[in-house]
C-alpha positions in Angstrom: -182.1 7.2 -24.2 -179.4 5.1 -22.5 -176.7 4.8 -23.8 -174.3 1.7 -23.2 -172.6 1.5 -26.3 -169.8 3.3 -25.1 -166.9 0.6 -26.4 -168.1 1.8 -29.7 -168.0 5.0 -29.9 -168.4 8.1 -26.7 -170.5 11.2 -26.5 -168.0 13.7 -27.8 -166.8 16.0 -24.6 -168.9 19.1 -25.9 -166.8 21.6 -23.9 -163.6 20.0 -25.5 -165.1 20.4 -28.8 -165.8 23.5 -28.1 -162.6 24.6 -26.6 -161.0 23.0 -30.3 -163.2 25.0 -32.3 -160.7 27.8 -31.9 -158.7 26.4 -34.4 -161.2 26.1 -37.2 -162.7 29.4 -36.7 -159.5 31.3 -35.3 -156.4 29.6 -35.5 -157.1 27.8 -38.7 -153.6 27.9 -39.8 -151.3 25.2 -41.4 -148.6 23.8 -38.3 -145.9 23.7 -40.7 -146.1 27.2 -42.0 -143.1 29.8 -40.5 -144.7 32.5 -40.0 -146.1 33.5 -36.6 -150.3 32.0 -36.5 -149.0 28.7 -37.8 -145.6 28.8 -35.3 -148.4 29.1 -33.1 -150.3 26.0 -33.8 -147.5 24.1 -34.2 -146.3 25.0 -30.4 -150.1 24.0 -29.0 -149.4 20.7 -31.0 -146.6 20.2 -29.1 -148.6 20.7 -26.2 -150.9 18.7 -26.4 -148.2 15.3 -27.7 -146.6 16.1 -24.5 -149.8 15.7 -22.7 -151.1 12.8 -24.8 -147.5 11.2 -24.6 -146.9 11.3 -20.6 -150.4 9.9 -19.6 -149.0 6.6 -20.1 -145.5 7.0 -21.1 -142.3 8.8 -20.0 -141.4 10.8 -22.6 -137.6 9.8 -22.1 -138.4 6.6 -23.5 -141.3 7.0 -25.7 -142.5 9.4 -29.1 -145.8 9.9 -30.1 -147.0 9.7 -33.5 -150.7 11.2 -34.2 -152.6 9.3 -37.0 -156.5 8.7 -37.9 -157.2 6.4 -35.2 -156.3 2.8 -33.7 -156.9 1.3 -36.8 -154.1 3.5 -38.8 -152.0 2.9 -36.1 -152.0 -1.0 -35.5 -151.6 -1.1 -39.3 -148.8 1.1 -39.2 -147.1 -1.1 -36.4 -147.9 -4.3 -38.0 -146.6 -3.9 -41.6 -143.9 -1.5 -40.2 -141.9 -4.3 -38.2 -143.9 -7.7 -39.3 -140.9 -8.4 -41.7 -139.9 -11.5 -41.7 -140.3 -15.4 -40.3 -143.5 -15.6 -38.4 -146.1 -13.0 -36.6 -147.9 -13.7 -33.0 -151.5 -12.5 -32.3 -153.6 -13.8 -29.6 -157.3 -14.7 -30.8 -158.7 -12.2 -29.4 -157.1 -9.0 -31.2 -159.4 -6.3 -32.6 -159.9 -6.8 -36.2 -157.6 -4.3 -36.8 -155.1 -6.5 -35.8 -156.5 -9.5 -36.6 -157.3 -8.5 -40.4 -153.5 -7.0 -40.7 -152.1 -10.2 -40.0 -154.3 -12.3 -42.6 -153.1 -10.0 -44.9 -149.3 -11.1 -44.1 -150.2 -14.6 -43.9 -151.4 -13.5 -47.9 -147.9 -11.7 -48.4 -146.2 -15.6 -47.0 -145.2 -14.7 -43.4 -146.6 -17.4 -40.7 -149.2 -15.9 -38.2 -149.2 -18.3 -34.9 -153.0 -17.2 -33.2 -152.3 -18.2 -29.1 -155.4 -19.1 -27.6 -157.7 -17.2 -25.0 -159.2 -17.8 -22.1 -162.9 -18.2 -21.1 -163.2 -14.6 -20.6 -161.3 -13.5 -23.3 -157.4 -13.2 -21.8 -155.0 -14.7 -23.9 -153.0 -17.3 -22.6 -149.7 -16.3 -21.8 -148.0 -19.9 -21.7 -150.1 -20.4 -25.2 -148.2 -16.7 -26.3 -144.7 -17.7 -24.8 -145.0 -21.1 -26.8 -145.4 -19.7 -30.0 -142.2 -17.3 -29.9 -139.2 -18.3 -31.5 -135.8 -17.0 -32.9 -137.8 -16.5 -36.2 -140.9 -14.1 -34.3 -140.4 -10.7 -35.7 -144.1 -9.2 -34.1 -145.9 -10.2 -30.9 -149.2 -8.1 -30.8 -151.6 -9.1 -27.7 -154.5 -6.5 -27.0 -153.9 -4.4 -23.7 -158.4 -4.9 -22.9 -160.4 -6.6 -25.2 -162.8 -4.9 -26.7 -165.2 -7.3 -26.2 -165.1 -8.9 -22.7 -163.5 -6.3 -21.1 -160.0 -8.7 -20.1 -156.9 -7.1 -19.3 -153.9 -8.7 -20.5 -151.4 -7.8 -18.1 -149.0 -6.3 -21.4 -146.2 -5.0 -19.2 -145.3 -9.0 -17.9 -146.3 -10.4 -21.2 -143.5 -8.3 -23.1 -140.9 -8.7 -20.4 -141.4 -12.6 -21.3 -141.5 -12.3 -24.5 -138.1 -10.1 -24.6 -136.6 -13.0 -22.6 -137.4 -15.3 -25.3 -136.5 -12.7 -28.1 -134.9 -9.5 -27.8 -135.3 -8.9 -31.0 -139.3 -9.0 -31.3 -141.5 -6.1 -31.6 -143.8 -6.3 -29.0 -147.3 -4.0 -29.8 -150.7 -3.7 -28.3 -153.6 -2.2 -29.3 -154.2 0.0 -25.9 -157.6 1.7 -27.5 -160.1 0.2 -24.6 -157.5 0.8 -21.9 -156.3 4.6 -22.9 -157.9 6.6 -20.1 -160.2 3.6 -18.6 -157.2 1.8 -16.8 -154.2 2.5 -15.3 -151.7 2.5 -17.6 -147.7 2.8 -17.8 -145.5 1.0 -20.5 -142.7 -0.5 -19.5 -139.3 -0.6 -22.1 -140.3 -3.9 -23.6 -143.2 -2.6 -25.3 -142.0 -1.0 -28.9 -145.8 0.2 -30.3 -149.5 1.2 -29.0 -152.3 2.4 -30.1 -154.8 4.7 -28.8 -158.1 6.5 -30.2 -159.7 9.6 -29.6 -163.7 8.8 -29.9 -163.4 6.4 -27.0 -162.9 8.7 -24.7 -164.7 12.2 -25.4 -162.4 13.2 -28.7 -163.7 13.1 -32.1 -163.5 10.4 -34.8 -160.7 10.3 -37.0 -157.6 11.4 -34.7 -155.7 9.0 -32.6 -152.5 8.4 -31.8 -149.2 5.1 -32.2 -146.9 5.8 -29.1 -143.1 4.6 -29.9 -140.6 3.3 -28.0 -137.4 5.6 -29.2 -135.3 2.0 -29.3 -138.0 0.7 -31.5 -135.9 0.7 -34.9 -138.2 -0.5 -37.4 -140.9 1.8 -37.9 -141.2 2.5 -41.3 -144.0 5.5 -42.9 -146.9 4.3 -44.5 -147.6 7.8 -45.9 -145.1 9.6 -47.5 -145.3 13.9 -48.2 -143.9 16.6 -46.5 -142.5 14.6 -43.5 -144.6 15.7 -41.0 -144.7 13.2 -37.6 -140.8 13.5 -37.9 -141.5 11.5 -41.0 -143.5 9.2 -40.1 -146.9 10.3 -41.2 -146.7 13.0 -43.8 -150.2 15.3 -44.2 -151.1 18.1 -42.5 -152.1 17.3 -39.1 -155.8 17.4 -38.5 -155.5 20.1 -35.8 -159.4 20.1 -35.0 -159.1 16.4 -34.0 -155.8 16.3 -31.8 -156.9 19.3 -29.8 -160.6 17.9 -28.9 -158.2 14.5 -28.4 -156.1 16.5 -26.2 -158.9 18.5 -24.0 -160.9 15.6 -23.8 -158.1 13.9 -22.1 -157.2 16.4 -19.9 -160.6 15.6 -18.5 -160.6 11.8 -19.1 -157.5 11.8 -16.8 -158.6 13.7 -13.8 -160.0 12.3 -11.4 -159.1 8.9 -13.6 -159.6 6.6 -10.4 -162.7 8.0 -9.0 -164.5 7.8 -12.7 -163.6 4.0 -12.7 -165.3 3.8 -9.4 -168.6 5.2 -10.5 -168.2 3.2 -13.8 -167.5 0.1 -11.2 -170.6 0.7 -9.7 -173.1 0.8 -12.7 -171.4 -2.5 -14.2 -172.0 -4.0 -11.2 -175.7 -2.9 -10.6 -176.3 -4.0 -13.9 -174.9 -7.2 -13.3 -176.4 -7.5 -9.9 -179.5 -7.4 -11.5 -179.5 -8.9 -14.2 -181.7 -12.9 -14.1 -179.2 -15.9 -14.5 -181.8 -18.0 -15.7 -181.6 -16.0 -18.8 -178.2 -14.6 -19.0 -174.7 -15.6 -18.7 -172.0 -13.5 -17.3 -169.0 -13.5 -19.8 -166.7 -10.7 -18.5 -164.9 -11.5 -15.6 -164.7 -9.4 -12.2 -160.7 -8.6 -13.1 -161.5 -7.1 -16.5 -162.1 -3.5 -16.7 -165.0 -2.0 -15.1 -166.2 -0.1 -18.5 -167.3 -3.4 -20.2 -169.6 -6.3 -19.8 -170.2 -8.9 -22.1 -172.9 -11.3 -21.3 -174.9 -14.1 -23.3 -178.8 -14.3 -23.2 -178.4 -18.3 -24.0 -180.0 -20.3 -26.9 -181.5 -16.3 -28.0 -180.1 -14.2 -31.0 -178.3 -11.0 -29.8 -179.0 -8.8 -32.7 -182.7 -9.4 -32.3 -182.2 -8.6 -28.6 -180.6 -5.3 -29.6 -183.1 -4.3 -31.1 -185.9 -5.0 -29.1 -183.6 -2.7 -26.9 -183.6 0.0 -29.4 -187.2 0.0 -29.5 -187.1 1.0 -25.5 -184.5 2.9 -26.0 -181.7 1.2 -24.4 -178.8 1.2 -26.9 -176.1 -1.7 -26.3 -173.8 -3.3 -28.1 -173.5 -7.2 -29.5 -170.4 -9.2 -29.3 -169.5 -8.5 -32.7 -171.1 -7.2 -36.4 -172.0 -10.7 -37.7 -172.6 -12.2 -41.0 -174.2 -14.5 -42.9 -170.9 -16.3 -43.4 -169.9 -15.9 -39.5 -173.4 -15.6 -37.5 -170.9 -15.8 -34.2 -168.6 -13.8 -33.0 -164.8 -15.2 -33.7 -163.2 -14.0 -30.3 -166.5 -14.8 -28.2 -166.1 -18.4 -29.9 -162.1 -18.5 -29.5 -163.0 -18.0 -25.8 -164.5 -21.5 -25.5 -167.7 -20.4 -24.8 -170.5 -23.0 -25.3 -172.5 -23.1 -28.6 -175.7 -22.0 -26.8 -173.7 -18.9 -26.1 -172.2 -17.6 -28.9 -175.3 -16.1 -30.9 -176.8 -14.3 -27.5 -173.8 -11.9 -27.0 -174.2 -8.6 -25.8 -172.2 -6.4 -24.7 -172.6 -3.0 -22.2 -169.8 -0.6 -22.2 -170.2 2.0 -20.3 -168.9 5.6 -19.2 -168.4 8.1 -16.4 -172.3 9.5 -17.3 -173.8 6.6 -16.7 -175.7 6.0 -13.8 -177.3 3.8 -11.2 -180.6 4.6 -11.8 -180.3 4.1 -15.8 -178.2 0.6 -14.6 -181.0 -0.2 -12.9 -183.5 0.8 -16.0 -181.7 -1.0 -18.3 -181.4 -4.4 -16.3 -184.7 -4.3 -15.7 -185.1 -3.8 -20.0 -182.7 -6.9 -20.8 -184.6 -9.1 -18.5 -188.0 -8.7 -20.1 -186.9 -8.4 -23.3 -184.8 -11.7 -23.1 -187.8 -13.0 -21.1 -190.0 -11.9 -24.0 -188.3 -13.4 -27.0 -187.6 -16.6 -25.1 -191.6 -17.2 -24.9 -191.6 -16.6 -27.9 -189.4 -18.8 -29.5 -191.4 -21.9 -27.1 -194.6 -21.2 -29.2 
């Protein structure tokens, strides 16, 4: 199988998993216990925050808050500062984001969408234009998880700051946690980071805090663990993997994008251009690529895929309400686009030779369904 569904979901780092299984077998204890096993797991807990915290972050500035994954946590930033007067998304913010803020616009706050480009960067004059004395949350993705764009976050806050220093700027930082370099600057108040994506195990993320970010507020209430910001005993199996699997994400963090540079671009090299557009641009990162097989439907593509076992993903899960994908339209693309999406995401496993292998597999599948469709 190859495997380039990797925006999805990652191979779980089998020596980190291992590593974690200590403290389900042997250090099984509860963190908030006194006595000396759970002091114990309560001092590697504060290991590995310390570790999680200063991969992107100086700890000076910034806390670090585990929770269930990116989705907890850009719901926890949303409905924890989106107070009052009017919210700022750009269109292309994971449904997590996206979802939170219909809800508000249900609860009578005004959401203001700013618009995207053609490969799915939000416009930062359309995001400036739409902040005003009244904007109480700005939340622009750091990569989008389905082109691959990089919004330049740290510029984009500093700009929004000028206009309001009184907004809370967030971004959802879960396809640019270990994948890009990454360093938040003191205009960002909130991000949001997930385990799974990068060798950890489902259900454990993290929401890193700016310590002059004021208006965090819990949305689960207990014994106050999280300094009180997420109460619940802290799955301990979860943040360790999340922990040794970044330890490994994080060495050697240039040379992996390299090698993941390299099978994105083979792909792409090889791919036909009769049959497929190119969506992603060269500046976004290296570990996706989003491309259209015109006039064809993704979903049957993917599946043709399955069938030779090349797993990828498509733009987005559609419906019968929605056959295209909201961000891939908000992009501008044409309408001959929009129901061909798919997209390759990738990891520091992949290799040439699958790269290879699985252009080769999109062309004649593409090829195939596109003779078909002329009978």
């Amino acid at each position: 199988m190859i495997y380039f569904d990797n925006a999805a979901t990652t191979r779980p780092n089998s020596g980190a998993v291992e590593r974690a299984l200590a403290f389900t077998n042997e250090h099984f204890f509860n963190p908030s216990a006194r006595y000396r096993g759970g002091l114990k797991v309560h001092g590697e807990l504060k290991t590995a925050r310390e570790f999680l915290l200063k991969c992107v972050a100086d700890p000076i500035q910034f806390d670090l808050i585990f929770t269930s994954g990116g989705t907890e946590g850009d719901n926890h930033a949303i409905f924890s500062a989106a107070k009052r007067g009017n919210v700022v998304i750009s269109g292309g913010e994971h449904a997590a984001v996206f979802e939170s803020a219909k809800e508000l616009k249900n609860r009578g706050l005004e959401v203001r969408i700013a618009p995207l480009c053609s490969d799915g960067s939000v416009s930062v004059e359309g995001v400036l234009s739409l902040v005003d004395d009244k904007t109480s949350l700005v939340g622009i993705i750091h990569v989008n998880n389905e082109t691959g764009a990089v919004n330049d976050i740290v510029s984009i806050a500093r700009l929004v700051k000028g206009k309001n220093s009184r907004t809370v700027f967030m971004s959802d930082g879960v396809q640019a946690f270990g994948k890009i370099p990454v360093k938040l600057s003191k205009d960002i108040d909130l991000y949001t980071v997930s385990a799974h994506k990068i060798g950890g195990l489902k259900g454990c993320g993290a929401l890193i805090k700016n310590k002059n970010c004021r208006g965090l507020s819990p949305l689960v209430f207990g014994g106050g663990q999280e300094n009180g910001y997420r109460s619940g005993t802290e799955n301990v199996l979860g943040i360790m993997a999340f922990y040794y699997a970044a330890e490994e994400t994080f060495r050697n963090q240039k040379e992996k994008a390299e090698q993941v540079y390299a099978v994105r671009d083979r792909v792409k090299s090889l791919l036909d251009r009769n049959l497929f557009t190119v969506i992603s641009s060269e500046s976004g990162s290296p570990y996706i690529l989003s491309v259209s097989a015109r006039a064809l439907r993704g979903e049957v593509l993917q599946h043709m895929l399955e069938e030779e076992s090349l797993i990828v993903g498509t733009g987005s899960a559609c419906s019968s309400k929605k056959p295209y994908s909201r961000v891939i339209e908000a992009c501008g693309r044409e309408k001959e686009e929009l129901s061909g999406v798919l997209r390759l995401s990738f990891s520091p496993e992949n290799t040439l030779e699958e790269a290879e292998k699985a252009a080769d597999m999109l062309n004649k599948a593409a090829s195939s369904l596109a003779r078909k469709l002329l009978r």
